[in-house]
C-alpha positions in Angstrom: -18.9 20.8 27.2 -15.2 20.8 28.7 -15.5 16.7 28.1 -16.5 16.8 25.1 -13.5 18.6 24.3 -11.0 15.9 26.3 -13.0 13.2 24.5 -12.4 14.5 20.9 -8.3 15.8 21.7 -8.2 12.2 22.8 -9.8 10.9 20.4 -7.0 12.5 17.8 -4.4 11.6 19.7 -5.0 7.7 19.6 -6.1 8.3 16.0 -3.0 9.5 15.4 -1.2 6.9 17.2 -3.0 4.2 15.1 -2.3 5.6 11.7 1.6 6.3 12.2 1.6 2.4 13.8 -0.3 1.6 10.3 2.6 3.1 8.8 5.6 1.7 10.8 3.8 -1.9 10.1 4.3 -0.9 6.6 7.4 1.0 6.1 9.6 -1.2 8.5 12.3 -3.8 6.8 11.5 -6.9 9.4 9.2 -8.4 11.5 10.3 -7.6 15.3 10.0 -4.0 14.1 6.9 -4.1 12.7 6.1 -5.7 15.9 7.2 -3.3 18.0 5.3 -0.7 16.1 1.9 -2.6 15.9 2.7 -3.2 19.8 3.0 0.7 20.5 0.5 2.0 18.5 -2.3 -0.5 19.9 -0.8 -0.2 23.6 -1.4 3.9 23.3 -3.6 4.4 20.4 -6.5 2.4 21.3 -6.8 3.2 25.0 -6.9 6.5 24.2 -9.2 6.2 21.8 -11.4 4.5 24.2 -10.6 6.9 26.8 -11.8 9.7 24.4 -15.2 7.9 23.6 -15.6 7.8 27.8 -15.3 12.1 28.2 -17.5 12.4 25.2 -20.1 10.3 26.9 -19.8 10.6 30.2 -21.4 8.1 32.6 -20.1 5.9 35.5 -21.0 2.8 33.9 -18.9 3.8 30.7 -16.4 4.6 32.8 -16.3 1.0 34.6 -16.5 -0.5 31.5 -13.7 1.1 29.7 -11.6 0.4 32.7 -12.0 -3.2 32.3 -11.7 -2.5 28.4 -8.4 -1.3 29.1 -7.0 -3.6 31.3 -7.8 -6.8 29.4 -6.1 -4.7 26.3 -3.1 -3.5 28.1 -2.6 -7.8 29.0 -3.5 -9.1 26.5 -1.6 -6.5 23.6 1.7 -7.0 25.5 2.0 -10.5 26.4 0.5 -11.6 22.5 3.6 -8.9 21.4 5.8 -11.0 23.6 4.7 -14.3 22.3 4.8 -13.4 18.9 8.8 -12.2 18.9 9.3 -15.4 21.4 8.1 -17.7 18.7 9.7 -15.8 16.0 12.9 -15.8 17.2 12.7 -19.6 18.5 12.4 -20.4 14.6 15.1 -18.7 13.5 14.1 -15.9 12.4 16.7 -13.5 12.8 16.8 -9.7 13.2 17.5 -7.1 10.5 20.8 -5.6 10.6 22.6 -3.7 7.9 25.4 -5.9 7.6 23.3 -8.6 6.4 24.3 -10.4 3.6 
């Protein structure tokens, strides 16, 4: 019962993560910011979402499944944020500042 109730608070919490990412991506002026917030929201948002799903279903192969889950997220959501600004910035594209013209 106590799990269950870790599972779903976690469950909210990356929920709610995701959705104000979903809005960053959409409300900020450039692209390294909507970066950053796609970056953030999937780096915390989604492992605790999957997290959440572990407590409500408890088992020890969930468990060692959602570790590798998370690993091969944390990686791969980080370096492909990396790359992404890395190429961006290579090709000129330049950041937004408010004394742009």
């Amino acid at each position: 019962m106590h799990l269950s109730i870790i599972g779903l608070t976690l469950i909210c919490i990356g929920s709610f993560f995701l959705l104000t990412a979903s809005v960053g991506i959409l409300r900020f002026p450039d692209f390294y910011t909507r970066l950053h917030a796609a970056g953030v929201g999937d780096s915390l948002g989604a492992p605790c979402v999957v997290l959440g799903a572990v407590f409500y279903n408890f088992s020890f192969f969930t468990l060692a499944k959602a570790i590798l889950i998370l690993l091969i997220m944390w990686i791969t959501n980080s370096t492909s944020c990396h790359v992404l600004s890395r190429i961006a910035y290579n090709m000129g594209l330049e950041p937004f500042t408010s004394k742009r013209k």
